[in-house]
C-alpha positions in Angstrom: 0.0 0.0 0.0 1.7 3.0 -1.3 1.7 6.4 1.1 -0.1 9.4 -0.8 -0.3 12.5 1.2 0.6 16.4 -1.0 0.7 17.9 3.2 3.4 15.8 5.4 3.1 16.5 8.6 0.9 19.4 8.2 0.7 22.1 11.3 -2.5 22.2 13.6 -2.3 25.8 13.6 -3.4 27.1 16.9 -5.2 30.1 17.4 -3.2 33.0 19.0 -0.6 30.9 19.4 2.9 33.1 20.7 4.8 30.0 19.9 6.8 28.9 17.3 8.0 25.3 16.8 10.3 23.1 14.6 8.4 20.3 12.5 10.8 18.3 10.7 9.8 15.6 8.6 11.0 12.1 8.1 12.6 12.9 4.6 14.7 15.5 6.9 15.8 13.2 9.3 19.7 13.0 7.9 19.7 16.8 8.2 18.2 17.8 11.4 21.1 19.9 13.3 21.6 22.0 10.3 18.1 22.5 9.8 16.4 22.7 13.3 15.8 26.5 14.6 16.0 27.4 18.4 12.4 26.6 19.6 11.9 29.8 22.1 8.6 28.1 24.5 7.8 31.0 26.1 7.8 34.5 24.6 10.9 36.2 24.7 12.0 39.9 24.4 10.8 41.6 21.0 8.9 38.5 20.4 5.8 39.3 17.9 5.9 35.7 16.6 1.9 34.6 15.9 2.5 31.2 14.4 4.4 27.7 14.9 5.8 26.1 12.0 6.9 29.0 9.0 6.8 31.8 11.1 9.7 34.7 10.8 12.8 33.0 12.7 13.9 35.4 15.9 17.0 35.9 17.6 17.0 35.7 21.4 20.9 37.3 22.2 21.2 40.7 23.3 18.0 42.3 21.4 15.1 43.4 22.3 12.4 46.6 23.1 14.1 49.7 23.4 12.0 50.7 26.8 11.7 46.7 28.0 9.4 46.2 30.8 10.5 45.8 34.2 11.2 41.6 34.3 11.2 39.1 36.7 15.1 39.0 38.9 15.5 35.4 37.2 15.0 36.8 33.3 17.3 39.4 34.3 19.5 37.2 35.3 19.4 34.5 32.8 19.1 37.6 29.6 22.9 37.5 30.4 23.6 34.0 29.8 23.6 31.3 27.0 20.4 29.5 27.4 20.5 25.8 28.0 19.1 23.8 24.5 17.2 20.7 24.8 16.0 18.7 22.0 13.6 16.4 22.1 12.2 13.7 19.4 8.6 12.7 19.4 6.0 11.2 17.4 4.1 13.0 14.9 0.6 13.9 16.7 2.3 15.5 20.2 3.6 18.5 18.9 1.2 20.7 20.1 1.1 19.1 23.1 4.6 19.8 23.4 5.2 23.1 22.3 2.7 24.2 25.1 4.3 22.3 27.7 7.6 23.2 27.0 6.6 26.9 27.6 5.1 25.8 31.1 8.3 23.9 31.9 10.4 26.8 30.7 8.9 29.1 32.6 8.8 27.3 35.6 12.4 26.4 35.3 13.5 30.3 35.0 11.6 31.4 38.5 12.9 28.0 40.1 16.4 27.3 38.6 17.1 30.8 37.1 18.4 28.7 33.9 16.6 29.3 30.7 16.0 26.2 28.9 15.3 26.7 25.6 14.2 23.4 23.0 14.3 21.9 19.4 11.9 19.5 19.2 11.4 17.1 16.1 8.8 15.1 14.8 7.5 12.3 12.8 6.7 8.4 12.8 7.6 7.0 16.1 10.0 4.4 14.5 11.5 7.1 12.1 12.6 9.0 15.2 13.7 5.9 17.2 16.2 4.9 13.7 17.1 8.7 14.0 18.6 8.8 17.2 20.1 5.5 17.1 22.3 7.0 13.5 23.0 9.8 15.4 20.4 12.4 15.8 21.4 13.9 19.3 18.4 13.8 21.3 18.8 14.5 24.7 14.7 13.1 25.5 12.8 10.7 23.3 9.0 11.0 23.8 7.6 8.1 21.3 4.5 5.9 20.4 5.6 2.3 21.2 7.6 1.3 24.3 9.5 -1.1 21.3 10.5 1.9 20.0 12.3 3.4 23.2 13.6 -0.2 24.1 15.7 -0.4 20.4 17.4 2.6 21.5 18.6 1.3 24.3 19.7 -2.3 23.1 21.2 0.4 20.3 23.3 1.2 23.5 21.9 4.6 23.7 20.1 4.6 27.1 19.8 2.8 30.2 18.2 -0.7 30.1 16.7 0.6 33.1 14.9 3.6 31.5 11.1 2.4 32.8 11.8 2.5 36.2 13.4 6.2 36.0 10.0 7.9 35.9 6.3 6.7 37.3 4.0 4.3 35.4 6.9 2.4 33.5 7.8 6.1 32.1 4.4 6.0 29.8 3.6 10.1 30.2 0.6 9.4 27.8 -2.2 7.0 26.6 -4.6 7.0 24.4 -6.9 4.8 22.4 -8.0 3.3 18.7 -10.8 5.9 17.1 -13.1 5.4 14.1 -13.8 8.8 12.4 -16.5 8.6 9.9 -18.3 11.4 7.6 -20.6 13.8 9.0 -23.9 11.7 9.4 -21.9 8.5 9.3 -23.6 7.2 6.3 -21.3 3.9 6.3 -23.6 3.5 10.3 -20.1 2.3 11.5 -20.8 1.7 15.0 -17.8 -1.1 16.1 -15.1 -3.4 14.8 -17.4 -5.3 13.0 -18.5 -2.2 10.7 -15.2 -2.2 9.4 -15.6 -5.3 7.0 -18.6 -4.2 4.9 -18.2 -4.7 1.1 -16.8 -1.8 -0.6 -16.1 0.2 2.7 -12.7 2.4 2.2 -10.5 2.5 5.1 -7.7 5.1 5.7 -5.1 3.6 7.8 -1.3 4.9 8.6 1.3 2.3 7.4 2.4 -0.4 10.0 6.3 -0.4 8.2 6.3 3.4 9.2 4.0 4.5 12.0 3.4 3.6 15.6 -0.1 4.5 15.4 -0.7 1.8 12.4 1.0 -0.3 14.7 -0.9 -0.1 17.3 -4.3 -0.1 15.0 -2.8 -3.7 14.0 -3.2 -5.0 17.6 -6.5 -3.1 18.1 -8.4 -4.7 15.3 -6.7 -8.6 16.6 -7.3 -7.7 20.1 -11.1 -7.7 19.4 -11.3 -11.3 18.1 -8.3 -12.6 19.7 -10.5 -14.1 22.0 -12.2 -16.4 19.3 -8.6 -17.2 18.4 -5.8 -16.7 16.2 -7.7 -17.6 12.6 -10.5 -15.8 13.6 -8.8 -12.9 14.2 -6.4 -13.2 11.5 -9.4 -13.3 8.9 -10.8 -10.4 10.6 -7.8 -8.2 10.0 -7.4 -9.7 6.8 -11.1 -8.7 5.6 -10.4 -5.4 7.0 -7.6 -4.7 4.8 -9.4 -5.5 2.6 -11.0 -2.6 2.6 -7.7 -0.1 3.3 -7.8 2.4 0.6 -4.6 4.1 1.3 -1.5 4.1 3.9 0.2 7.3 4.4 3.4 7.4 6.4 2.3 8.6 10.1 -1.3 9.0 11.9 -0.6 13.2 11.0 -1.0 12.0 7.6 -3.6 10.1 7.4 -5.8 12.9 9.0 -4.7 14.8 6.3 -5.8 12.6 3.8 -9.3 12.2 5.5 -9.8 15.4 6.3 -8.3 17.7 3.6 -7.9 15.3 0.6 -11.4 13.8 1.8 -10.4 10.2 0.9 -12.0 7.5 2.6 -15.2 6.5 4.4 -13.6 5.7 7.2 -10.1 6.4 9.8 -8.5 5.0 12.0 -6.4 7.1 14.5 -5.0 7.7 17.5 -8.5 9.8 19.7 -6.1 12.3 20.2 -5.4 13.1 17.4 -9.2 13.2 15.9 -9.8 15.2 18.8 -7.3 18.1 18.3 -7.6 17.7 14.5 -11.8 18.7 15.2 -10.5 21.3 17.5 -8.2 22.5 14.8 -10.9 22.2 11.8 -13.4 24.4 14.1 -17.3 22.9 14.8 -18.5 23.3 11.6 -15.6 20.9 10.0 -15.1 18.4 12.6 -15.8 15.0 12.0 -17.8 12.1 14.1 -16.2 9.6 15.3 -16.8 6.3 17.8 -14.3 4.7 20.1 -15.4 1.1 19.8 -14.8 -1.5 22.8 -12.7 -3.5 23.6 -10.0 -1.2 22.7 -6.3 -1.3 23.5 -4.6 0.9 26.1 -1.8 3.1 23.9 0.8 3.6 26.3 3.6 6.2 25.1 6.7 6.2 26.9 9.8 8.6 27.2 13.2 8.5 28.2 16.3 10.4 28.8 19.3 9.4 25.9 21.8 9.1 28.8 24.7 8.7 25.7 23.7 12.3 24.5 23.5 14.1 28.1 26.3 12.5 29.2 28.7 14.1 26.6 26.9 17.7 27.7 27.6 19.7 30.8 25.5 18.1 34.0 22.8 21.4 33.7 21.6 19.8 30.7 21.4 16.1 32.3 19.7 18.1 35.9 17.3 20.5 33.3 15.9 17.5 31.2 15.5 14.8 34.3 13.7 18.0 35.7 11.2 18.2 32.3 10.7 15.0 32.3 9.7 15.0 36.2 7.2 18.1 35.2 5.8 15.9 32.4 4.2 13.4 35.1 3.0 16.3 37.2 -1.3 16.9 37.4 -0.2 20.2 35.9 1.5 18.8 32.6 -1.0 16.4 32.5 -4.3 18.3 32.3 -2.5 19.7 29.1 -2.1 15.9 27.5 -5.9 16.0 28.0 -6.5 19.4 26.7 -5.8 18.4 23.6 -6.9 15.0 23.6 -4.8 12.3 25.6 -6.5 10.6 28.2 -4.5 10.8 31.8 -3.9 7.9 34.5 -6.0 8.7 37.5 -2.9 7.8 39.8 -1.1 11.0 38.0 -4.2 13.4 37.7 -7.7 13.1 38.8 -9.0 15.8 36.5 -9.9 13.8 33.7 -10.2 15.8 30.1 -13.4 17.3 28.6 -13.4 14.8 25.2 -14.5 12.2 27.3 -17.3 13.7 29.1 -20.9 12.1 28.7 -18.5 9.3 27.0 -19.2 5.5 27.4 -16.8 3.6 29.2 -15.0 1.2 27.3 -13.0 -2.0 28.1 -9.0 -1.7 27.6 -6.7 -4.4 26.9 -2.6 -4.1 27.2 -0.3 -5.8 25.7 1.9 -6.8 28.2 -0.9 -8.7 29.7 -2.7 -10.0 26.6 0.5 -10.5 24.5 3.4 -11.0 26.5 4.5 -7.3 26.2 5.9 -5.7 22.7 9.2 -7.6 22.1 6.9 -10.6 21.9 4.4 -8.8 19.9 6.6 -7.4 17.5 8.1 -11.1 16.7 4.9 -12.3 16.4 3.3 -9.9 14.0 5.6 -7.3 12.9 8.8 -9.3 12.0 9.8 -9.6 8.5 7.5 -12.7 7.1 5.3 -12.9 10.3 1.5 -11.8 10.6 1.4 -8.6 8.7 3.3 -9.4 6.0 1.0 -12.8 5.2 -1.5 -10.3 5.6 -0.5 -7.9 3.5 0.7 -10.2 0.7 -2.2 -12.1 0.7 -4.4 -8.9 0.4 -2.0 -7.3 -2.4 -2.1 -10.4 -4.7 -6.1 -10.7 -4.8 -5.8 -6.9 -5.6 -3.2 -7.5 -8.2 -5.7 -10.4 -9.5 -8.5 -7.9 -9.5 -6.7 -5.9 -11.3 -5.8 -8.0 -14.0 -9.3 -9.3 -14.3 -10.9 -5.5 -15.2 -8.1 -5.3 -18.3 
């Protein structure tokens, strides 16, 4: 299934936004430290920036207002230094998420510390980012979409075997779950799983060589026959891709071709990301969309890249524990729901406003249903296991197909 998107990685705009932020794409990945800018998360002096992503590029040394305001003793302080940098790789659909709470953090720091952390953050396909930093992209924090994908870093000899236990919950910041966005009216009455196999049905799905999210999606769809047993669920996925349409790189990407390309009946996506994308798109050009049950518990992990910070001066090791502490905090965490993340009740007990008045919903995980991802990932992701009978077997009766219209 070839990837056809015209808008990689396209920018959820926000609103009034004083932030600007680096996006850089998979097809940049070799050239990242030449071509990321200084992310500034909090508004610095002369600052008239209205935009992240293509916005004018400011400098942040010794300019500024000729009359400045009076500032806070720790600005003043820290104007006369060279801020600390901090770059961090994520996955395609938290950038938002990110660029807010690195202002928070930043700010926090400053009145706390009176160090001014400033950060370059990256983006795309969780396993794009993970093969990044392992050929040398110097991350100092990964945030990414499958715990597999932290864990080859650190069998890569970049991190600590160790790196679940150094924050709370195994180091998952995040979770989320599988969505089904349909078209306004959801004339295809997709209601479950089961809705996803009608004849002629076109599903837009990220591709599981690429993305974390498709990855995911994978287990979702097995995980609601698995208890009927492997055939059963095997023909189940099968039928279902069946129906894929097209498989863009990364689940930023597929929303792109659903929303603004407006291919498909049917997506499947991260909720997080079809609930910022509706946010984004504004009432009148948001889409439906059901959260069918059982559903699989996405758990999205980070980790400090202990090989990176420990070639840079200890501020930057004590700065980035310190954001990664803040990220676990009730205070980072209402903004993973804000725009669309669900949060652990152990970390926050504010739960986000998406999932008021919604039904509950049973969640697997796949530690406990599938002996954790290393297991999974042999299983059905290896070269010439479960997804690539799928996927061949699917392929040749198109190819067949095919043949027979000529």
């Amino acid at each position: 299934f070839a990837a056809s998107s015209q808008h990689a990685h396209a920018a959820h705009a926000a609103p009034g936004s004083s932030s600007s932020s680096v996006s850089v794409s998979a097809s940049q990945q070799q050239q990242q430290q030449q071509q990321q800018q200084l992310l500034p998360s909090a508004s610095g002096p002369g600052d008239n920036s209205s935009s992240w992503g293509g916005g004018e590029r400011h400098s942040w040394g010794s300019g500024g207002p000729q009359n400045p305001s009076p500032q806070p003793l720790a600005l003043l302080a820290a104007a006369n230094k060279e801020p600390l940098v901090l770059t961090v790789a994520s996955f395609a659909v938290t950038k938002l998420a990110y660029v807010r709470l690195t202002k928070l953090f930043r700010e926090k720091y400053l009145q706390e510390k009176g160090v001014d952390v400033r950060f370059r953050l990256t983006f795309a396909g969780s396993g794009v980012q993970a093969r990044a930093v392992i050929d040398g992209l110097p991350a100092d924090m990964v945030a990414l979409a499958l715990p597999l994908d932290v864990q080859k870093i650190a069998d890569a000899g970049l991190l600590s075997p160790a790196w679940p236990k150094a924050f709370p919950l195994g180091s998952v910041v995040c979770e989320t779950t599988v969505a089904l966005v349909v078209r306004k009216g959801n004339p295809r009455s997709i209601t479950s799983w089961d809705d996803l196999i009608q004849p002629g049905l076109q599903v837009i799905v990220a591709n599981p060589k690429t993305a974390g999210v498709a990855r995911w999606i994978f287990l979702a769809l097995w995980g609601s026959k698995m208890k009927k047993g492997a055939a059963a669920a095997k023909e189940y996925v099968t039928r279902v891709f069946d129906n894929v349409l097209v498989q863009p790189r990364d689940a930023r990407e597929a929303s792109d071709v659903f929303y603004r390309q407006r291919l498909g009946d049917v997506l499947l996506t991260y909720e997080n990301e079809v609930v910022l994308t509706n946010q984004v798109y504004g009432q009148e050009k948001a889409l439906p969309y059901v959260v069918p049950s059982p559903n699989v518990r996405i758990e999205c992990p980070l980790a400090l890249v202990d090989r990176v910070l420990d070639a840079r001066p200890a501020a930057a090791r004590d700065a980035a524990q310190a954001f990664g502490k803040f990220l676990f905090t009730p205070e980072a965490q209402v903004e993973f729901g804000r725009v669309g993340f669900r949060t652990n009740r152990k970390l926050c007990k504010t739960q986000p406003e998406h999932l008021t008045g919604q039904p509950k919903i049973k969640v697997w995980t796949v530690d406990r249903e599938l002996g954790g991802w290393a297991a999974a990932q042999r299983r059905f992701f290896d070269a010439g296991q479960v997804l690539d009978e799928i996927q061949a077997d699917v392929g040749a009766r198109k190819m067949e197909a095919r043949k027979a219209k000529k």
